[in-house]
C-alpha positions in Angstrom: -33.5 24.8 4.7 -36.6 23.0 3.8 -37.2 22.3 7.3 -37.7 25.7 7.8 -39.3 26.6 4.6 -42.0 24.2 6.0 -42.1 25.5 9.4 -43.1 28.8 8.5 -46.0 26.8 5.8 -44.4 27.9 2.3 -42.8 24.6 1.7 -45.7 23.3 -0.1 -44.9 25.6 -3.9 -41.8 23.6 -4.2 -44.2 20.3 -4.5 -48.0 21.0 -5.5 -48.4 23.5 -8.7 -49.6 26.9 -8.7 -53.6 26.5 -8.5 -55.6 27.0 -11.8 -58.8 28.8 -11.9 -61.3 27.7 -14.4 -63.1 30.6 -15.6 -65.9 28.6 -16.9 -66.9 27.7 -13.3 -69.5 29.1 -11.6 -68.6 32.4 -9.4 -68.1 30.8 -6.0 -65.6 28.2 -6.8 -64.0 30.5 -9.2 -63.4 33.1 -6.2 -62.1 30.5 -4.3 -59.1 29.6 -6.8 -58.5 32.5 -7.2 -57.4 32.9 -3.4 -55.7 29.9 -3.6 -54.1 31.0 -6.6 -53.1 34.2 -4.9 -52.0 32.2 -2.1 -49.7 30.3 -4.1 -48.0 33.3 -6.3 -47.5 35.2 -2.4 -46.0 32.0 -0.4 -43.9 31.0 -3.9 -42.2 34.8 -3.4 -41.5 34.2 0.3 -40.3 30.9 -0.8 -37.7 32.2 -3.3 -36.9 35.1 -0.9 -35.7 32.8 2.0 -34.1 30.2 -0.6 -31.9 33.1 -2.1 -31.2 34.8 1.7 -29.8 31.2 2.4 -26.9 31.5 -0.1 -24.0 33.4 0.1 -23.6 36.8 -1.3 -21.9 36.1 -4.1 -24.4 32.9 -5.0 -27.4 35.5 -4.3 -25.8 38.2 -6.9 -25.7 35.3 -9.9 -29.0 33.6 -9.0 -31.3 36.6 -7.7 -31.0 37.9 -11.5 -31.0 34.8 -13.2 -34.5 33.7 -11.0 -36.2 36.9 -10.9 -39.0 35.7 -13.1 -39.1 31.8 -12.4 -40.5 29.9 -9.4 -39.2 29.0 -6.3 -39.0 25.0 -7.4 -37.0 26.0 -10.7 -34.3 28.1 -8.0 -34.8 24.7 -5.7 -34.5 22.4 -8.1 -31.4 23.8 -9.9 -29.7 24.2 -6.4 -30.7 21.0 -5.5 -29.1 19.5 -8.9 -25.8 21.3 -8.7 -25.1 21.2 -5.2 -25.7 17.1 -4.9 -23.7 16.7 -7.8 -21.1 18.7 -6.5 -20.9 17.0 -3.1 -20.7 13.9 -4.8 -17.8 14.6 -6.7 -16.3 15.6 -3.3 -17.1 12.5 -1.7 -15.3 11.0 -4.4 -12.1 13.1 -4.2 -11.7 12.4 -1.3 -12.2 9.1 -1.1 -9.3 8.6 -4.1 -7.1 10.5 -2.0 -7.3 8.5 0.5 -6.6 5.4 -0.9 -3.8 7.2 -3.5 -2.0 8.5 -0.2 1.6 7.2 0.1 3.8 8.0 3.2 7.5 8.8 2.8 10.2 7.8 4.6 11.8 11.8 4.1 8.9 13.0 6.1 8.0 12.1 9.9 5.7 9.4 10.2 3.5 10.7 13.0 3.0 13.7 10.8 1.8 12.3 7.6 -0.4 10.1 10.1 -2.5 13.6 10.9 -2.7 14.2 7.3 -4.5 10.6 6.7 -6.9 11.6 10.0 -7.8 15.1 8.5 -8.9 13.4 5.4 -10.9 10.9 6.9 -12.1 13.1 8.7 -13.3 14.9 6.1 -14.3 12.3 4.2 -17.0 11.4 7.6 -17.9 14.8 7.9 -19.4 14.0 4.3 -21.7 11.3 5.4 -19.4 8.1 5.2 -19.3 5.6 8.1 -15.6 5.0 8.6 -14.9 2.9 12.0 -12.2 3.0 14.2 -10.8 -0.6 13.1 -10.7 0.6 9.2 -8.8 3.6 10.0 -6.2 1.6 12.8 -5.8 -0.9 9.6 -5.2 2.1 7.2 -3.0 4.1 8.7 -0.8 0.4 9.5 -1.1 -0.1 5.6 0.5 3.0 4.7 3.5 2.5 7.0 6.3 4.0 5.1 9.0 1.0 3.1 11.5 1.6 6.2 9.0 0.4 8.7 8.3 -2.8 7.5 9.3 -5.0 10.4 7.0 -2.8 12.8 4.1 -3.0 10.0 4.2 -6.9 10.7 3.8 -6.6 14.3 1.2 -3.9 14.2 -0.9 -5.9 11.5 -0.7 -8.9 14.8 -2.2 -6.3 17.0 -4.6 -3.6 14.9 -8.3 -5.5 15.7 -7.6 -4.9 19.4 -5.5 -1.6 18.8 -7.5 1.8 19.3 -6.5 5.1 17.1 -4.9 7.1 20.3 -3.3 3.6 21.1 -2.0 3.7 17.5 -0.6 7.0 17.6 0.5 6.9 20.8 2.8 3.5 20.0 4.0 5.1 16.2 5.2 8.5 18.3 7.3 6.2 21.3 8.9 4.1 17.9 9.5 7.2 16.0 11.3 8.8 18.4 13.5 6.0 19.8 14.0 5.7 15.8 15.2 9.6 15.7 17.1 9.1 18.8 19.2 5.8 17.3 19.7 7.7 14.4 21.6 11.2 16.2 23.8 8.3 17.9 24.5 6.4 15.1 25.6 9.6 13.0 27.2 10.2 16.3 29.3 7.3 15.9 30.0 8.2 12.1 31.6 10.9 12.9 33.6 9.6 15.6 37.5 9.6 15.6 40.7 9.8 17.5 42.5 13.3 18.8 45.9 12.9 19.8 45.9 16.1 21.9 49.3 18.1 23.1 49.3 18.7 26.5 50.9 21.8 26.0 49.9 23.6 22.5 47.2 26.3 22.6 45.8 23.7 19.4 45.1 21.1 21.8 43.8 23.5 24.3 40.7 24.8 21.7 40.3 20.7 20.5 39.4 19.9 24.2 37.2 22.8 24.7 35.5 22.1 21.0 35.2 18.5 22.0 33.5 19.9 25.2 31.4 22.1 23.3 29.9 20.1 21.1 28.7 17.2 24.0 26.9 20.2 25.4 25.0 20.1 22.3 24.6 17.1 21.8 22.9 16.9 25.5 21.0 19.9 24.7 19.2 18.5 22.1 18.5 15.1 23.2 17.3 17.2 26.1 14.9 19.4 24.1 13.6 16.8 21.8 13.2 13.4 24.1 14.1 15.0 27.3 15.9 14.5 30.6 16.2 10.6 30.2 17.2 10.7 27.2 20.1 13.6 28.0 21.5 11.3 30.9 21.9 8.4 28.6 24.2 10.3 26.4 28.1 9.2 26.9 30.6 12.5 26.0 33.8 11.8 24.5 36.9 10.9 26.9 38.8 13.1 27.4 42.8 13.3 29.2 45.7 15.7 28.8 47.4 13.4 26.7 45.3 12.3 24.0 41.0 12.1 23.3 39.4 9.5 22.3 35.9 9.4 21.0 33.9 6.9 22.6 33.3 3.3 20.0 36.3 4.8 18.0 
């Protein structure tokens, strides 16, 4: 704003006073205050006009009353006092959240990793410097408790790790993580069928058994994809008897 306050030559009333004419002095240099006086009082209204035009309409409705009979460097000056302070208290904020954020191991990783960017983001978009290396180091910090053992390695490797290398690493370990998990609740649940041959009962087992590797494979499927599909082992099934797989 005051870059273009002074390219249009009105900057000047929020820095040098409004001229005073001395009445005692003689007629010529009295005229000429008087001009510059008048000057002043004109480039001042323009000044408060474009400061006020600049704020939003709810700012304008509470400031155009309140400075309708004060200078433009009283408006400036208040706006200039209020505003910094406030943006300071931002930058501070945000800088507490920052270091107060704590990862879970209930949430995904990789998603409470794009809340930590966002707010440093933020936090540069407010004039910090934050480098690449202090957020890499960061985000390895504030590794969730259950990561521990990959928090060590990463810590060998973050001075030569990039942010997209980062990322790129947490997403490959968090989803072979998610994937060892299905199979291990997989395995949980596993247990032996002794199956008649002949009984309608066994019939609906084997086609329940059958049913629920199809979904299995569908969802390794959907979330890891085709490899990850193909590795999955179904149950065994014969006419006799099925057995789960690691049973």
């Amino acid at each position: 704003m005051y870059f273009f306050l002074a390219t249009l030559k009105i900057a000047y009333v929020l820095t040098i006073p409004k001229p005073i004419v001395d009445e005692a002095a003689d007629e010529a240099i009295k005229q000429t205050a008087m001009k510059q006086k008048q000057r002043w009082e004109d480039d001042d209204i323009y000044c408060k006009g474009y400061i006020l035009g600049g704020l939003s309409d709810t700012l304008y409705d509470v400031y155009e009353i309140k400075y309708a009979n004060i200078t433009a460097k009283e408006l400036w000056d208040d706006l200039d006092s209020k505003y910094k302070t406030e943006d300071a208290g931002n930058k501070k904020f945000l800088i507490s959240k920052l270091f107060d954020f704590l990862m879970e191991n209930s949430k995904p990783v990789i998603t409470q990793i794009h809340e930590l960017q966002m707010i440093m983001n933020l936090i540069i978009s407010e004039g910090h410097s934050l480098d690449e290396s202090f957020q890499v180091s960061t985000i390895i910090f504030k590794l969730p408790l259950a990561w521990k053992e990959c928090r060590k390695e990463l810590k060998q490797k973050k001075d030569a790790m990039t942010m997209q290398e980062l990322v790129k690493y947490i997403q490959v370990e968090e989803n072979s993580r998610n994937l060892d998990r299905l199979e291990l609740e997989e395995n949980k649940s596993s247990k032996v069928l002794v199956i008649d041959h002949g009984s309608s009962s066994g019939t609906k087992q084997i086609e329940k058994v059958k049913t629920q590797s199809m979904r299995i494979k569908f969802t390794l499927l959907r979330k890891w994809g085709k490899e990850a599909a193909n590795s999955f082992q179904p149950p065994l099934i014969d006419f006799n008897r099925s057995l789960w797989r690691n049973s």
